[in-house]
N, C-alpha and C positions, 0 to 999 in steps of 0.2 A: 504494500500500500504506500509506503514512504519510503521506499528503496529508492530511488531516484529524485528525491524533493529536496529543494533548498533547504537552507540551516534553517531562514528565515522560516520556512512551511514547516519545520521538525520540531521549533522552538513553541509554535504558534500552537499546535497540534498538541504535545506535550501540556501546554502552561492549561489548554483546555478542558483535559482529559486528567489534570493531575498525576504526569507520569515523570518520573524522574528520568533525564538524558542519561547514559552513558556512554564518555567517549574516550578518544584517546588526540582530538582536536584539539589544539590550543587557542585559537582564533575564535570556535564554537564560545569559551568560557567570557568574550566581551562582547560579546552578543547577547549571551545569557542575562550579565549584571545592567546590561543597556536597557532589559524589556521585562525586567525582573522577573525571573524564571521562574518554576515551579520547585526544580530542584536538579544537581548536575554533578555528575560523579566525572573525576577528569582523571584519568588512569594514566599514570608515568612510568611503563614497565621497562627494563632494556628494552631497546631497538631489537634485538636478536632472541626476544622472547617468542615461542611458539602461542599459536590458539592455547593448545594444551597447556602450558604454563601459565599461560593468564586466565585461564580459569582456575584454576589450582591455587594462584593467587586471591581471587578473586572471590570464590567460594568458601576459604580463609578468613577474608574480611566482611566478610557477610556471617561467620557466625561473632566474631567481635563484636558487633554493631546494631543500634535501634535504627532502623529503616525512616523512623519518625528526624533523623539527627539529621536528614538529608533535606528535610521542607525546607526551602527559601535558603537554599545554602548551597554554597560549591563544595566540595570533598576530592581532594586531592589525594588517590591513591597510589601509593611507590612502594617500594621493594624494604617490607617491613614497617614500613609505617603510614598514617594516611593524618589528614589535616583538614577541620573542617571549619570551613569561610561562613560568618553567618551573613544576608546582604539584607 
């Protein structure tokens, strides 16, 4: 459905529906705080990480975490730790 839509149509769709983004886009997160998001997980894995390792990561930081921590906030996820922006 949104396989092919601008960030602008992802961001719009999201904010509507109450879904939080997840990306690994830098550019997507000033976009986000410009139109004040719903909620934006921004994932900084090595470059040389497989699918499979980012989810293993990822799956990880999802049992760490209230899902609620993620409204109206960006979350910066990396290798071992993550950081969460309230806006």
């Amino acid at each position: 459905m949104l396989k092919f839509a601008t960030d602008e149509k992802i961001l719009k769709y999201a904010n509507k529906n109450h879904r939080i983004i997840i990306t690994k886009d830098i550019g997507f997160a000033e976009d986000f705080i410009k139109n004040k998001g719903f909620g934006l997980i921004l994932i900084r894995l090595p470059y040389y990480f497989t699918a499979d390792e980012i989810i293993r990561v990822f799956s990880e930081f999802l049992k760490e975490v209230n899902e609620k921590d993620f409204i109206n906030s960006i979350t910066v996820l990396e290798l071992g730790r993550y950081r969460v922006k309230k806006i």
